[in-house]
Chimera marker file (.cmm) of the C-alpha trace (Angstrom):
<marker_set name="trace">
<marker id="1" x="84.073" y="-6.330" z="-27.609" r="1" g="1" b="0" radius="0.5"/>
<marker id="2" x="84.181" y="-9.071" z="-30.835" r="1" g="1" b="0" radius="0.5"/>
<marker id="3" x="87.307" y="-10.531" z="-29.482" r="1" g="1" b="0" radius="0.5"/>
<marker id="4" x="85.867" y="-11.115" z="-25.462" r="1" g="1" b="0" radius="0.5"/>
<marker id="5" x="85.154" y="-14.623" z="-24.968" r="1" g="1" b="0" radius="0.5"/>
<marker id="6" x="82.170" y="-14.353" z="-22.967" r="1" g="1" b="0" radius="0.5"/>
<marker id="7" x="80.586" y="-18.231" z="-22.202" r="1" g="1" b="0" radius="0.5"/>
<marker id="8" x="76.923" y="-18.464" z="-22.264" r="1" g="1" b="0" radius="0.5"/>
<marker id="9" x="74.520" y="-18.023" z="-20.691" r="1" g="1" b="0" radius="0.5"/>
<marker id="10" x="76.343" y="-14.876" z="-19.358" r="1" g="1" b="0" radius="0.5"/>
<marker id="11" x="76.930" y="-13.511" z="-23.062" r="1" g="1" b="0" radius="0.5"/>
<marker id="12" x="72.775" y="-14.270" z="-24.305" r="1" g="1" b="0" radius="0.5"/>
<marker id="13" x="72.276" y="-12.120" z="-20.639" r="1" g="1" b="0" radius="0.5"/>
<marker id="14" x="74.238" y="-9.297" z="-21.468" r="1" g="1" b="0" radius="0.5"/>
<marker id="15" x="72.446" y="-8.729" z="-24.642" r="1" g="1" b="0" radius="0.5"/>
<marker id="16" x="69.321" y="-9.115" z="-22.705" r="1" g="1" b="0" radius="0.5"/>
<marker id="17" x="70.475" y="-6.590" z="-20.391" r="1" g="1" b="0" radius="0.5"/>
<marker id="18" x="71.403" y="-4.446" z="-23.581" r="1" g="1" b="0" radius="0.5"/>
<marker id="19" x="67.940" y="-4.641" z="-25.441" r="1" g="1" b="0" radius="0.5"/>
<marker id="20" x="65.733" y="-3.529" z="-22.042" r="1" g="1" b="0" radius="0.5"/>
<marker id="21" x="64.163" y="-7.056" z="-22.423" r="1" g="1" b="0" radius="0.5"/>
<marker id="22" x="62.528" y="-7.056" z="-18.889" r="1" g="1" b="0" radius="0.5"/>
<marker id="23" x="61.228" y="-10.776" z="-19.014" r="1" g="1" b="0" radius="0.5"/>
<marker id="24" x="64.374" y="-12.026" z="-20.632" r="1" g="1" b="0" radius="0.5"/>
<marker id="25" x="66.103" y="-10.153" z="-17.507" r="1" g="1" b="0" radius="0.5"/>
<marker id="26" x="64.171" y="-12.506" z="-15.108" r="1" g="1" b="0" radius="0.5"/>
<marker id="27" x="63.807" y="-15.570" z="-17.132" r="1" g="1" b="0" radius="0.5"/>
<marker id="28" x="67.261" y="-15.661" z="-17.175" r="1" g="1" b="0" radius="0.5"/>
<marker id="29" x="67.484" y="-16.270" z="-13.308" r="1" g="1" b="0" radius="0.5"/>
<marker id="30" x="66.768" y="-19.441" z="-11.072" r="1" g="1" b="0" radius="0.5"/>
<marker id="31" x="63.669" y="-19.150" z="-9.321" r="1" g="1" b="0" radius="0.5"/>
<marker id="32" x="65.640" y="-18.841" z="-6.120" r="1" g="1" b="0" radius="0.5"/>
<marker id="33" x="68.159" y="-16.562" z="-8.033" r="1" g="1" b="0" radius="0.5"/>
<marker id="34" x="70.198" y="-13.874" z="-6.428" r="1" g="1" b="0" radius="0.5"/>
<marker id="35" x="70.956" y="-10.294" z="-7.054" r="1" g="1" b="0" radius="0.5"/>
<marker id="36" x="73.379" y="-8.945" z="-4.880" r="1" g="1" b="0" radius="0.5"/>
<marker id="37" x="73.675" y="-4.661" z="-5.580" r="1" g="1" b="0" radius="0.5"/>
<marker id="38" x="76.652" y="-3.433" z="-3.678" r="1" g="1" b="0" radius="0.5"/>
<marker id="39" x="75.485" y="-5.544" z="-0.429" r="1" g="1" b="0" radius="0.5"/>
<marker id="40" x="71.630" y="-5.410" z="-0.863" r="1" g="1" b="0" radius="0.5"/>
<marker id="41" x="70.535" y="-8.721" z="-1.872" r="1" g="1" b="0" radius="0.5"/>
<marker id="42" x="66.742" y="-9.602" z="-3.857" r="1" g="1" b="0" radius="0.5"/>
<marker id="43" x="66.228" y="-13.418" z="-3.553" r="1" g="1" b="0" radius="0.5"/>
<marker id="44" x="63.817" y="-14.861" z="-6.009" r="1" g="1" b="0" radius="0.5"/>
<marker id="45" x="62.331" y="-13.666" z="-9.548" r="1" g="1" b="0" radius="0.5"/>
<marker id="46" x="59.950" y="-11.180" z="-8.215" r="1" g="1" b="0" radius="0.5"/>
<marker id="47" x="62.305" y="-9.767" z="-5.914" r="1" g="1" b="0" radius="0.5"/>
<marker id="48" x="64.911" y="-9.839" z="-8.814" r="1" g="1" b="0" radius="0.5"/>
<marker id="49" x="62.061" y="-7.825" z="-11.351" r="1" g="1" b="0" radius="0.5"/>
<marker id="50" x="61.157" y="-5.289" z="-8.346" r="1" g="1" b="0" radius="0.5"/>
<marker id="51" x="64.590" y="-3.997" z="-7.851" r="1" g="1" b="0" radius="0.5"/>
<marker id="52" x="65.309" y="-4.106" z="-11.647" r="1" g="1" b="0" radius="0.5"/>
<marker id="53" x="62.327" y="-2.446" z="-12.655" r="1" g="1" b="0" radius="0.5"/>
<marker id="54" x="63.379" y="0.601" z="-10.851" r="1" g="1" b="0" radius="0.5"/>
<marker id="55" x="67.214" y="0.385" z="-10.703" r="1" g="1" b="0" radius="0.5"/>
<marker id="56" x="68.494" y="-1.883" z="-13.580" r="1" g="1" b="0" radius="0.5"/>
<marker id="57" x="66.269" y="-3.134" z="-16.827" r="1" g="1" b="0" radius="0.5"/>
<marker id="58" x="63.828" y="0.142" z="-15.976" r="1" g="1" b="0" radius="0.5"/>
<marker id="59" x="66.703" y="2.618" z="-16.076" r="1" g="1" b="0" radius="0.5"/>
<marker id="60" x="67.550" y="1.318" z="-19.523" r="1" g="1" b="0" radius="0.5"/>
<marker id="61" x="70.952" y="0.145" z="-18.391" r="1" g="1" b="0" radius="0.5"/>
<marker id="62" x="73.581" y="-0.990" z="-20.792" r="1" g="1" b="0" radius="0.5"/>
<marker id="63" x="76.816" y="-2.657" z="-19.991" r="1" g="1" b="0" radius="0.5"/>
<marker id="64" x="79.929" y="-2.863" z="-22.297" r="1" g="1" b="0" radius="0.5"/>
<marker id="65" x="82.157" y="-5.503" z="-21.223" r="1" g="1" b="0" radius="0.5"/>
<marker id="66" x="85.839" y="-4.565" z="-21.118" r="1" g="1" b="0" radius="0.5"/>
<marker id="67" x="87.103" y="-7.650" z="-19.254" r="1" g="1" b="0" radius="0.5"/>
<marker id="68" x="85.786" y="-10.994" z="-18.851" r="1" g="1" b="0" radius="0.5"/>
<marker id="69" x="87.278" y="-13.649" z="-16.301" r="1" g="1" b="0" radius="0.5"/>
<marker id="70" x="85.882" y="-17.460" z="-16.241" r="1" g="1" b="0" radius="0.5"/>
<marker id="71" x="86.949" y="-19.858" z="-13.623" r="1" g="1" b="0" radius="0.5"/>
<marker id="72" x="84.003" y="-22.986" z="-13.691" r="1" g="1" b="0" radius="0.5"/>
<marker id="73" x="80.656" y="-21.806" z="-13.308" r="1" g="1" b="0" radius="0.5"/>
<marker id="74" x="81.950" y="-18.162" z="-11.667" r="1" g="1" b="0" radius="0.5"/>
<marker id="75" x="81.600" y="-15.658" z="-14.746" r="1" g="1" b="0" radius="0.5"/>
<marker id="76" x="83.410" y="-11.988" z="-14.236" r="1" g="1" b="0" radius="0.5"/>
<marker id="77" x="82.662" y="-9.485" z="-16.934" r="1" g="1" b="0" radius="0.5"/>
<marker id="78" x="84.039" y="-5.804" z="-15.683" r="1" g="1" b="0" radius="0.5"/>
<marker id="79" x="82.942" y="-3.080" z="-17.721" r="1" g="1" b="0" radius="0.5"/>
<marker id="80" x="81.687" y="0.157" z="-18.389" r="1" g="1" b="0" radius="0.5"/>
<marker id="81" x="77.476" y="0.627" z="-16.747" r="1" g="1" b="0" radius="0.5"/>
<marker id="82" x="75.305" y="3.592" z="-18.126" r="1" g="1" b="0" radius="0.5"/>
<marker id="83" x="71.836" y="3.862" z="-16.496" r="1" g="1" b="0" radius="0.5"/>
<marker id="84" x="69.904" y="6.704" z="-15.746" r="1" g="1" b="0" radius="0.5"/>
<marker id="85" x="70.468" y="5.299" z="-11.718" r="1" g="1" b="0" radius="0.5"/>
<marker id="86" x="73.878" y="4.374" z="-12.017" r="1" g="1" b="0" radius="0.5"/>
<marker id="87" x="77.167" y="4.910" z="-14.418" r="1" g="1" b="0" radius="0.5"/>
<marker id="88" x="80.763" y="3.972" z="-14.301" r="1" g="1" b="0" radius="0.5"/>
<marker id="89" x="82.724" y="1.221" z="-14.389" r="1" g="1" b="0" radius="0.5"/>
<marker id="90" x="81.350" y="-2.239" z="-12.694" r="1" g="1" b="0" radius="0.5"/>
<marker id="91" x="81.788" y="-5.589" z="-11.629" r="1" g="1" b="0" radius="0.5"/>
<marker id="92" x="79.275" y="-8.408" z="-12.665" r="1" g="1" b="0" radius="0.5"/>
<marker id="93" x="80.092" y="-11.450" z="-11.197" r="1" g="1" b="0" radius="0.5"/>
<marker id="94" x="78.231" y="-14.220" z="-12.109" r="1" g="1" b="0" radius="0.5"/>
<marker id="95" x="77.504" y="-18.025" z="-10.849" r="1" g="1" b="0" radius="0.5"/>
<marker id="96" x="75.871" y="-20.131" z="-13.678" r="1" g="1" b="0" radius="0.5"/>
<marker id="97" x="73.352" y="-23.198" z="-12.946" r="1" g="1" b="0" radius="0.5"/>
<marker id="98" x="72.966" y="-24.736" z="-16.489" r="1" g="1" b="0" radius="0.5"/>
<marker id="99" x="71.573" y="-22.184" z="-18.266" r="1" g="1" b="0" radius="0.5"/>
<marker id="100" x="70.466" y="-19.839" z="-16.315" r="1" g="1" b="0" radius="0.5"/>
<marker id="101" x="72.348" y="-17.438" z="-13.463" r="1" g="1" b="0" radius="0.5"/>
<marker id="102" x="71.934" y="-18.492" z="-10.053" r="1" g="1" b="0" radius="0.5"/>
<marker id="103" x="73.879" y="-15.584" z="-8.166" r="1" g="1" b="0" radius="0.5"/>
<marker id="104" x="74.672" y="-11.802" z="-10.102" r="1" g="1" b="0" radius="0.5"/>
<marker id="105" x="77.028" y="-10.020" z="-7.952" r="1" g="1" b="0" radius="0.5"/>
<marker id="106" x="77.571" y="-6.103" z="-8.662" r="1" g="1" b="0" radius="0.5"/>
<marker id="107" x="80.713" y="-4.547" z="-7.027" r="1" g="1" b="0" radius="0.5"/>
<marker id="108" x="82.815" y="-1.538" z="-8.279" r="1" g="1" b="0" radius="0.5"/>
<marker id="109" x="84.925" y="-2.491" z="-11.193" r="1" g="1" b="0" radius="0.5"/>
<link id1="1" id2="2" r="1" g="1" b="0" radius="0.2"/>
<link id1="2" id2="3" r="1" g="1" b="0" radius="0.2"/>
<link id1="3" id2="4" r="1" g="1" b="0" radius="0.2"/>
<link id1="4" id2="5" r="1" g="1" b="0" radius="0.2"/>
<link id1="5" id2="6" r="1" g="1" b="0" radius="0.2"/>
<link id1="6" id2="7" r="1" g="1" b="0" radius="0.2"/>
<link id1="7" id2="8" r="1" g="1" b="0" radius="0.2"/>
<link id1="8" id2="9" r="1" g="1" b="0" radius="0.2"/>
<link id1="9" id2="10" r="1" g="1" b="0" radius="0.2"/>
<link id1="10" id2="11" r="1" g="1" b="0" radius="0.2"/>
<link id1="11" id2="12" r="1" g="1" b="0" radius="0.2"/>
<link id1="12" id2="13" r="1" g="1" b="0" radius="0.2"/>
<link id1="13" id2="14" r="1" g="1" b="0" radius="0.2"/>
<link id1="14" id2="15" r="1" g="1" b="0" radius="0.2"/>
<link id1="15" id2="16" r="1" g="1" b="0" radius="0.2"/>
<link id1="16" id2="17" r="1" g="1" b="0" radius="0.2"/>
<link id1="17" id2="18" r="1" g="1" b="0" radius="0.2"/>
<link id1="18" id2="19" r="1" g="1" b="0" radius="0.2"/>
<link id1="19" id2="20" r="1" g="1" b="0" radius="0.2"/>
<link id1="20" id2="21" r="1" g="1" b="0" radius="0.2"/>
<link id1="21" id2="22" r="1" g="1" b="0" radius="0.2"/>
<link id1="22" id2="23" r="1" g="1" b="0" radius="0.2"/>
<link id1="23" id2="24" r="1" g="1" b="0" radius="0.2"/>
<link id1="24" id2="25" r="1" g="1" b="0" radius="0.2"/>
<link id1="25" id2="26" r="1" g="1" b="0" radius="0.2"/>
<link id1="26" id2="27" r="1" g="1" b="0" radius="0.2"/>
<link id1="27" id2="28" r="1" g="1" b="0" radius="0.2"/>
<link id1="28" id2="29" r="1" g="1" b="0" radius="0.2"/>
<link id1="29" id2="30" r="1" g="1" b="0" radius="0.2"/>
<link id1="30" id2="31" r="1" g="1" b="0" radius="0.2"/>
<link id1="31" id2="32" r="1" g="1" b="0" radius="0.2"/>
<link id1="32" id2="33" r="1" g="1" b="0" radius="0.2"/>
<link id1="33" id2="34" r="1" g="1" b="0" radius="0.2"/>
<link id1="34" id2="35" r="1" g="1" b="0" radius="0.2"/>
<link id1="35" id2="36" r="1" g="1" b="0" radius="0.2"/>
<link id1="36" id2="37" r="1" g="1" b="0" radius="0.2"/>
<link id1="37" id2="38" r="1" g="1" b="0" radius="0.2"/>
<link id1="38" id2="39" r="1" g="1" b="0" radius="0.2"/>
<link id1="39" id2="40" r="1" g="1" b="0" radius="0.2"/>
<link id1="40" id2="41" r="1" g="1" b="0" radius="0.2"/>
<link id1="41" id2="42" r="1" g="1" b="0" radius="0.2"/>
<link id1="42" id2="43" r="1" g="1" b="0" radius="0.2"/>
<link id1="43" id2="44" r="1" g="1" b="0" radius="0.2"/>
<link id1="44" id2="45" r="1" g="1" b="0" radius="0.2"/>
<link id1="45" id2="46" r="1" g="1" b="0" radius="0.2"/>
<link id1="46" id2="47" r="1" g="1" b="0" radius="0.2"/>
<link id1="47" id2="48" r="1" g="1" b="0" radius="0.2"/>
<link id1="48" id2="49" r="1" g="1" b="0" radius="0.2"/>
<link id1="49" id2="50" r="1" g="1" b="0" radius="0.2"/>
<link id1="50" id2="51" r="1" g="1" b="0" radius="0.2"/>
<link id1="51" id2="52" r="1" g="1" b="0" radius="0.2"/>
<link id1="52" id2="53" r="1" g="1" b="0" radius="0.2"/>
<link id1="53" id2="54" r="1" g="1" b="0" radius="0.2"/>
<link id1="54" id2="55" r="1" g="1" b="0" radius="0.2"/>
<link id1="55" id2="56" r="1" g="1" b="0" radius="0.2"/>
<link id1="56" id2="57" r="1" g="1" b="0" radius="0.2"/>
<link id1="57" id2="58" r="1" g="1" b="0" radius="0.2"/>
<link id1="58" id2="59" r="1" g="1" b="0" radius="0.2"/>
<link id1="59" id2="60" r="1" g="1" b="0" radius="0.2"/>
<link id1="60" id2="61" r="1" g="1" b="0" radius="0.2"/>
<link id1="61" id2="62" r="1" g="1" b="0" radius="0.2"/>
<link id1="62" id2="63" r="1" g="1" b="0" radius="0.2"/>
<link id1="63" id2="64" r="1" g="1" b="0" radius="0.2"/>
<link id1="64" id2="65" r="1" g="1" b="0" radius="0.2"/>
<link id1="65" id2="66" r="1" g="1" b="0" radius="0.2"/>
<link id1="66" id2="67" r="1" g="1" b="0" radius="0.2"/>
<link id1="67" id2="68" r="1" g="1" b="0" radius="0.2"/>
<link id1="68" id2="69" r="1" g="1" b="0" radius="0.2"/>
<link id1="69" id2="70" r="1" g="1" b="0" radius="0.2"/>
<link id1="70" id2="71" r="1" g="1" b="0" radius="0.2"/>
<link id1="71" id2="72" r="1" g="1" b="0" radius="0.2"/>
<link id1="72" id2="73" r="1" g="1" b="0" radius="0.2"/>
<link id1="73" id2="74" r="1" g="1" b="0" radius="0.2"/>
<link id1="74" id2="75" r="1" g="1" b="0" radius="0.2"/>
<link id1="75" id2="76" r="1" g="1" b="0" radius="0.2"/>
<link id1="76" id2="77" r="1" g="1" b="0" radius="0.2"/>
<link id1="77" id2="78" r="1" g="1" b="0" radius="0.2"/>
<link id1="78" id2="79" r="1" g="1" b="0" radius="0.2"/>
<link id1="79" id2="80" r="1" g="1" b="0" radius="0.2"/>
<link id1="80" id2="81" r="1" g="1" b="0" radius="0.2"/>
<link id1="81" id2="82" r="1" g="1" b="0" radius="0.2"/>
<link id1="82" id2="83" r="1" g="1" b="0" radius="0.2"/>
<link id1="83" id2="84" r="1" g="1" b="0" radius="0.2"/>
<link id1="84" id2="85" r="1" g="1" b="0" radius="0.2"/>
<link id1="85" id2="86" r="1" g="1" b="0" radius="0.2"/>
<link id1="86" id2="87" r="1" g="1" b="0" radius="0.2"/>
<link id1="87" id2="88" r="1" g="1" b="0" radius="0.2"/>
<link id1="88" id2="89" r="1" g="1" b="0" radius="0.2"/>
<link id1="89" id2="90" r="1" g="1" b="0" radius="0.2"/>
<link id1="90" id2="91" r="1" g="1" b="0" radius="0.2"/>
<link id1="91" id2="92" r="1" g="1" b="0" radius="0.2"/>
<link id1="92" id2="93" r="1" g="1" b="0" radius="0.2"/>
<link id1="93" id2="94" r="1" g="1" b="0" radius="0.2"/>
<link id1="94" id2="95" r="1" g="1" b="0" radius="0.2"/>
<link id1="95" id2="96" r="1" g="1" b="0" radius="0.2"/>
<link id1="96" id2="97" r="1" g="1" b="0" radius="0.2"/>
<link id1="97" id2="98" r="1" g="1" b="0" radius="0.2"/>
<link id1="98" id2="99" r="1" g="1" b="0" radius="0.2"/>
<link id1="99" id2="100" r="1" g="1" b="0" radius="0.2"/>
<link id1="100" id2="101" r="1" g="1" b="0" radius="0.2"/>
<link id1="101" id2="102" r="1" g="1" b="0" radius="0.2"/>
<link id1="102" id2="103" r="1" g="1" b="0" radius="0.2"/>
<link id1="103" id2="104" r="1" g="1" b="0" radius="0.2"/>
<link id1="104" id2="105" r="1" g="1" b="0" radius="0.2"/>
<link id1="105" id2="106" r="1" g="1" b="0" radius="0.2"/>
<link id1="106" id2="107" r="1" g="1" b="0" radius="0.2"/>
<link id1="107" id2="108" r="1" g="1" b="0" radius="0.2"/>
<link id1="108" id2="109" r="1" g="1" b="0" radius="0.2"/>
</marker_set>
């Protein structure tokens, strides 16, 4: 993973993600941020922290990246998701607004 080039503040998320850090998870959102799970979207931080607490940070989640695409503020990492909800291998796309995530996108990798 050392040799991925992952730009902040996707790379500071991921290791968010990776510790369980549930505030870091939402604090790391606009307020009007967007998750968008495979077509279901959760607008806003408490909308964002509902569907996490059940399906993302609260099934201890942790993503590997394998692949990492940048093009502006559009952030693609692809790589392997182990949850107790969910496992295989994912898409996170990602649109950054300074430093914090405006949009996650989560697709099939």
């Amino acid at each position: 993973m050392s040799d991925l080039q992952i730009p902040e503040p996707v790379a500071g998320f991921i290791d968010t993600v990776n510790a369980h850090d549930d505030q870091g998870f939402i604090d790391a959102f606009t307020s009007d941020g967007v998750v968008d799970d495979w077509g279901r979207e959760f607008q806003g931080r408490e909308a964002i922290r509902a569907w996490s607490d059940k399906e993302f940070i609260g099934a201890t989640g942790v993503l590997t990246p394998e692949e990492v695409t940048v093009d502006g503020n559009s952030v693609t990492v692809i790589g392997d998701w182990r949850s107790t909800h969910a496992n295989g291998r994912s898409s996170f796309a990602f649109v950054t607004d300074g430093d914090k995530l405006s949009r996650m996108t989560i697709r099939e990798g």
